[in-house]
Every structure is written in structure tokens, then in C-alpha cells.
C-alpha positions in Angstrom: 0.0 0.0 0.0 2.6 2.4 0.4 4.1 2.2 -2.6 1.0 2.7 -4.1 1.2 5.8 -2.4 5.0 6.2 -3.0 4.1 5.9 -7.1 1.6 8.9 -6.2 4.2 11.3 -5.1 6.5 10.2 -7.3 4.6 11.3 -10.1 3.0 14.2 -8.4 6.5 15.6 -7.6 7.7 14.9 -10.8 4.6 16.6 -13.3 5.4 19.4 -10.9 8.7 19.7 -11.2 8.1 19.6 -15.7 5.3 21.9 -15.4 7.5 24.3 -12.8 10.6 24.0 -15.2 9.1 24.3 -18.8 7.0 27.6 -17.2 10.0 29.0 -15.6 11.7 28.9 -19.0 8.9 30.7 -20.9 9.0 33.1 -18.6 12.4 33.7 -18.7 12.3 33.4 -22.1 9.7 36.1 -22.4 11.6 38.4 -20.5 14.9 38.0 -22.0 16.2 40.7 -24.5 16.0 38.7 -27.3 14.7 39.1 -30.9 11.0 37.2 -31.8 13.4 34.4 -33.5 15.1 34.0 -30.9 12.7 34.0 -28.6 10.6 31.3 -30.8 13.9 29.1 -31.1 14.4 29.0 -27.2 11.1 28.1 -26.8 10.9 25.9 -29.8 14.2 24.1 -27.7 12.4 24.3 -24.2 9.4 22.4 -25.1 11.6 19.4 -26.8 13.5 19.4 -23.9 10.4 18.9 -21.6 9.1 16.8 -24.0 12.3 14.7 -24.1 11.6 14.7 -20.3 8.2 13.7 -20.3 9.0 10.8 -22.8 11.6 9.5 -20.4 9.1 9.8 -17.5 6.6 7.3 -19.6 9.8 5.0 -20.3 10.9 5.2 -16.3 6.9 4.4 -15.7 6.4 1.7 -18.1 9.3 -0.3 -16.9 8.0 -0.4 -13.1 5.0 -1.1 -14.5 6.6 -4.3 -15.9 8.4 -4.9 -13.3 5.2 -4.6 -11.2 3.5 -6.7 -13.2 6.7 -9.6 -13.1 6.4 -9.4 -9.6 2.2 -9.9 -9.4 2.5 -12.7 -12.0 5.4 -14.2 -9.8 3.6 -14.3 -6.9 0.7 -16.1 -8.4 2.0 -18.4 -9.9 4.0 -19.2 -6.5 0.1 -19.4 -5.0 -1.2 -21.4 -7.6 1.8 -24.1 -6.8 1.2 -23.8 -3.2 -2.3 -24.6 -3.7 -1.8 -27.5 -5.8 0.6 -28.7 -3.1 -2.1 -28.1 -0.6 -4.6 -29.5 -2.3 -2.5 -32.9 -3.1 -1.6 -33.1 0.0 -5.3 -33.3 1.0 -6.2 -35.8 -1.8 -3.5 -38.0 -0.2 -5.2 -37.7 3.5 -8.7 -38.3 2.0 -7.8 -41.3 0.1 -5.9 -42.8 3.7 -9.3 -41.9 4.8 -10.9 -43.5 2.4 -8.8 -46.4 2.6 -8.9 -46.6 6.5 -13.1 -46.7 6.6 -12.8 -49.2 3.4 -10.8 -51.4 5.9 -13.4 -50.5 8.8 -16.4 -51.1 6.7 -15.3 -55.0 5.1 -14.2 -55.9 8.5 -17.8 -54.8 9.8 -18.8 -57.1 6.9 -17.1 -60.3 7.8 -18.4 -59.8 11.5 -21.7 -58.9 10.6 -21.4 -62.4 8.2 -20.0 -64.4 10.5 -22.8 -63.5 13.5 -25.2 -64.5 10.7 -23.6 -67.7 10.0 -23.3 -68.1 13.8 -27.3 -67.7 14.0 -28.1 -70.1 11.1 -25.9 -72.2 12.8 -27.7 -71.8 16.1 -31.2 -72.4 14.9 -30.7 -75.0 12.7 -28.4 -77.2 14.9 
């Protein structure tokens, strides 16, 4: 959460910072004691500059947001294997169970069969 915050400020600090410089320059620029030519060249040079800057800004942003994005995709897929490791791990204790009340249930089976044969054995003897 706070870099979500952090990436805020960043960019808050830094479209500041652009907007700040470029207008300082026209203003400068405007007050200098230059010809119209001039004055069109220097401004002509100050907006490539800040939009150099801005473009380098986008790069800057676009690589942490792939690097962001690395990150969120590594850390699901280390979920998604925990999971699967959870959930075989499960599968193995529900088959034991399964395996264990199996047992339970044909040994019920036999005694339950061999009380019968004990009663056939009873009333017709």
C-alpha cells in the first residue's frame, strides 16, 4: 500500500517539477532581451527538452510497471503451486481416509457375516 502511495508522489513531484521547469523557462524566455526568432527558437528548444523529459518519464513508468507486473505474476503463480501442493496433500489424506473406513467397513462385513452364520448355525443345529 505504500508504494501505491509512494508511485503517487512520485509522479505528483515529478509533473510538478516539468510543469515548474518548462514555465519558468517561458517566462524567462519572455523576459529575455532577445529578438522574436530567438525567442521562438528557445522556446521551440524548451518544449523538446520537456518533452524529451516527459517521454523519459513514460519510459521510467512503463518499466516499473513491468516490473510490477513480473512481480504480481510471480507471486501467483507461487500461489497457484502452493495450492496445488495443498490440495495434493489433502487428496493423499482423503484417500488414507478413504482407505482406512474401506478397511473398517469389510471388517464390519465379515463380523456382521460371520454373527449371521453363527445364528443359522444356532437355529438350525
Amino acid at each position: 500500500m505504500s508504494d501505491h502511495h509512494d508511485n503517487g508522489s512520485f509522479g505528483r513531484v515529478t509533473s510538478a517539477f516539468l510543469v515548474g521547469g518548462a514555465l519558468g523557462a517561458i517566462m524567462a524566455l519572455l523576459y529575455a532581451p532577445r529578438s522574436g526568432e530567438e525567442t521562438r527558437e528557445e522556446l521551440r528548444k524548451a518544449y523538446d527538452r520537456s518533452r524529451s523529459k516527459a517521454e523519459d518519464l513514460q519510459e521510467d513508468v512503463a518499466d516499473r510497471i513491468g516490473r510490477l507486473v513480473d512481480v504480481i505474476q510471480e507471486k501467483t503463480n507461487e500461489l497457484v503451486a502452493s495450492g496445488k501442493a495443498i490440495a495434493e496433500e489433502r487428496r493423499k489424506d482423503l484417500q488414507e481416509a478413504i482407505a482406512i473406513a474401506k478397511k473398517g467397513l469389510d471388517e464390519e462385513r465379515a463380523l456382521l457375516r460371520r454373527m449371521r452364520e453363527r445364528g443359522r448355525a444356532v437355529s438350525g443345529a
